[in-house]
N, C-alpha and C positions, 0 to 999 in steps of 0.2 A: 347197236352193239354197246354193251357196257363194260369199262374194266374191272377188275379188281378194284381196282383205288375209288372208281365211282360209286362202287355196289356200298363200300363200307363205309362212306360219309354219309350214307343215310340209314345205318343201321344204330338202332340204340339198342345196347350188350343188355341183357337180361342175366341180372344173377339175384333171382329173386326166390329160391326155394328155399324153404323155411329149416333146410340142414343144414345151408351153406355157411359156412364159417370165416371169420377173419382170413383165415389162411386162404381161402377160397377167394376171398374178396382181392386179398394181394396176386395173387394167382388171375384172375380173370383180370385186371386193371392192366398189368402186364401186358395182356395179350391183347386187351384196346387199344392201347400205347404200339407197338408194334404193329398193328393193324390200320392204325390211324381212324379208329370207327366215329362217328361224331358224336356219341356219349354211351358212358356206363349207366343203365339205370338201375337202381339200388334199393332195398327196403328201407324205411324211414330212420333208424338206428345205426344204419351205416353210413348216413349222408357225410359225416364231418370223415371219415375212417377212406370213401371215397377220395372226398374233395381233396387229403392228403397224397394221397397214391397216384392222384392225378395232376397232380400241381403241375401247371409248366410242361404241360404235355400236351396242348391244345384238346384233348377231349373232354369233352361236360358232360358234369353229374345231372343226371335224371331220376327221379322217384317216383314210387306209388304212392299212395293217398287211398285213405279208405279200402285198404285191397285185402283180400281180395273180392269181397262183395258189394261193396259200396254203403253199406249199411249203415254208417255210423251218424248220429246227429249232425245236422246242419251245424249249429255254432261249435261241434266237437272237429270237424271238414275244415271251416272256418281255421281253427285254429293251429289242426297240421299244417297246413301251408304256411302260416307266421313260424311254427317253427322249423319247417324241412327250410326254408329261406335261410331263416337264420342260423338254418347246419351250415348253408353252402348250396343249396341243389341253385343249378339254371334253369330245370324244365319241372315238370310236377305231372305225370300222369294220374287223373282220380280216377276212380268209377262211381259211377251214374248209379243214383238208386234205385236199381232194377225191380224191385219187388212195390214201389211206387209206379214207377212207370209201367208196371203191367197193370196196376190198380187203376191205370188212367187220371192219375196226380200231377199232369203236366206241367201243371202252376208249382208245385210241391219240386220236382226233378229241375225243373229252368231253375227256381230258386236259390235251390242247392250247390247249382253249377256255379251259377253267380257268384254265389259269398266266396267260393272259392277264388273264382276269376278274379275278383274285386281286391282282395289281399295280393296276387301274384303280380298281376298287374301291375299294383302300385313300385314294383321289384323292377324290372321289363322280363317277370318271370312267365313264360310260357305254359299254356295249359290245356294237356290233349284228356279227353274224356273214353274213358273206355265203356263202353254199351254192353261188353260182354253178349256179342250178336246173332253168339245159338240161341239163348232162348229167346232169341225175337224172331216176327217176320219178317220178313222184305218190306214190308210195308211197314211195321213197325221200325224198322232201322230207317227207315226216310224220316219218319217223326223224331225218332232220337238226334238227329243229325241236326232238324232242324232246331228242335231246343235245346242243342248246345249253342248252335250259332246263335240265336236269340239271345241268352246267355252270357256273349262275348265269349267263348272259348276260342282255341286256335287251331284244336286241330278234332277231330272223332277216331276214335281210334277203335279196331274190333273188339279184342279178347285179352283177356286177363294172361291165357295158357294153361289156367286151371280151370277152367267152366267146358262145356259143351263146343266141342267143335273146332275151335281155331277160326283162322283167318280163311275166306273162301273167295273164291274169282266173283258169286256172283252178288256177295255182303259189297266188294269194296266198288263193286260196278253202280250197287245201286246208291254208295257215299260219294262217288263223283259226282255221278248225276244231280243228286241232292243238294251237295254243296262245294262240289270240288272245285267252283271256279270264285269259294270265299274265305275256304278254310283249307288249311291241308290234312290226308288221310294216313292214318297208321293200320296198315297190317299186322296182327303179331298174332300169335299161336301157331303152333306147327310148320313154321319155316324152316325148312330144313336139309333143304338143298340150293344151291345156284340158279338153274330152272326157276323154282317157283318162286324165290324171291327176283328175279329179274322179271316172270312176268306179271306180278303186283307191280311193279316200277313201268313193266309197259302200260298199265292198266291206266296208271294217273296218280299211285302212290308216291306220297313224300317221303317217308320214312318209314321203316322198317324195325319192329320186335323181333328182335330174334338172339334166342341164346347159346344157340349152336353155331357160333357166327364164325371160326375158323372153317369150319366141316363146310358151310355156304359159300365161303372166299376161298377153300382152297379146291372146290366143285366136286367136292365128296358130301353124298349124302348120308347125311348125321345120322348119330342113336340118340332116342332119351325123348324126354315128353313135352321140353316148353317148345 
């Protein structure tokens, strides 16, 4: 059985849609704070606008990278993460270059992960890899799992919440197995109740995406799409 207080230190807050505004941002910080969640994760321009809102409030800033497709240059990846660091962020979600890694560019994708790894790192900045794990298979998400690990990442994490799908019982069974006893796993898209974020957490999930996060702590199941 999980509490309340347990479920939200492994949640990282999602206020990642691309209408959300300042106010929004003060608004959701708020209710991490209150909540006691273990980070706000933020789009890259909000990191320093975060990090203030959160001051002293034991919750840590988390951001995206490369989101939502993964697409951007390696040395352009590279250099977000020197600067979401130097906003403030603690942790750095990227996503994984999916349209190489369907190409079968596995050397290309490790690579990637690395440079980023390699900057954060140097921080003790954390860095979970999003697969975006609709359009893979099962089989496919074991291979992404492993070149993150190869990689040095810290954690695999499913879905952006704008892609295909969300987080599924049986994407996060097959990133245990894979790597769950070296990395840890993030769920996210479509969590949206109590239920199904508690049984990702029975599953062998470390942390939790999700942006609907009072609706999930206060065991009403949420409206809305991340």
């Amino acid at each position: 059985m999980y509490t309340k207080e347990q479920v939200a230190k492994t949640i990282d807050h999602a206020v990642l849609k691309p209408e959300q505004t300042l106010a929004d941002l003060k608004t959701n910080a708020e209710m991490c704070i209150k909540n006691k969640v273990f980070s706000m994760c933020v789009k890259p321009c909000d990191i320093k606008a975060a990090k203030d809102l959160l001051k002293d409030s034991g919750v840590k800033v988390s951001c995206v990278l490369s989101f939502p497709h993964g697409a951007d240059a390696t040395p352009v990846k590279a250099f977000q993460a020197k600067q979401a660091i130097k906003d403030g962020t603690d942790e750095i979600d990227m996503v994984m270059n999916i349209g190489r890694f369907l190409s079968g560019e596995y050397d290309y994708v490790r690579d990637d992960i690395k440079a980023v790894v390699e900057v954060a790192h140097q921080h003790n900045v954390l860095v979970k890899v999003i697969q975006e794990s609709g359009h893979l298979t099962l089989e496919q998400i074991a291979k992404a799992c492993e070149l993150s690990y190869e990689a040095g990442a810290d954690f695999v994490k499913t879905s952006t919440g704008f892609g295909p799908g969300g987080a599924k019982p049986e994407y996060i069974e097959v990133m245990v197995k894979a790597v769950g006893d070296k990395m840890q796993v993030k769920p996210s898209g479509g969590i949206r109740d109590w239920e199904i974020a508690v049984a990702f957490l029975e599953q062998g999930a470390d942390r939790l995406g999700i942006g609907s996060t009072e609706a999930v702590l206060n065991g009403a199941t949420a409206d809305g799409d991340y």
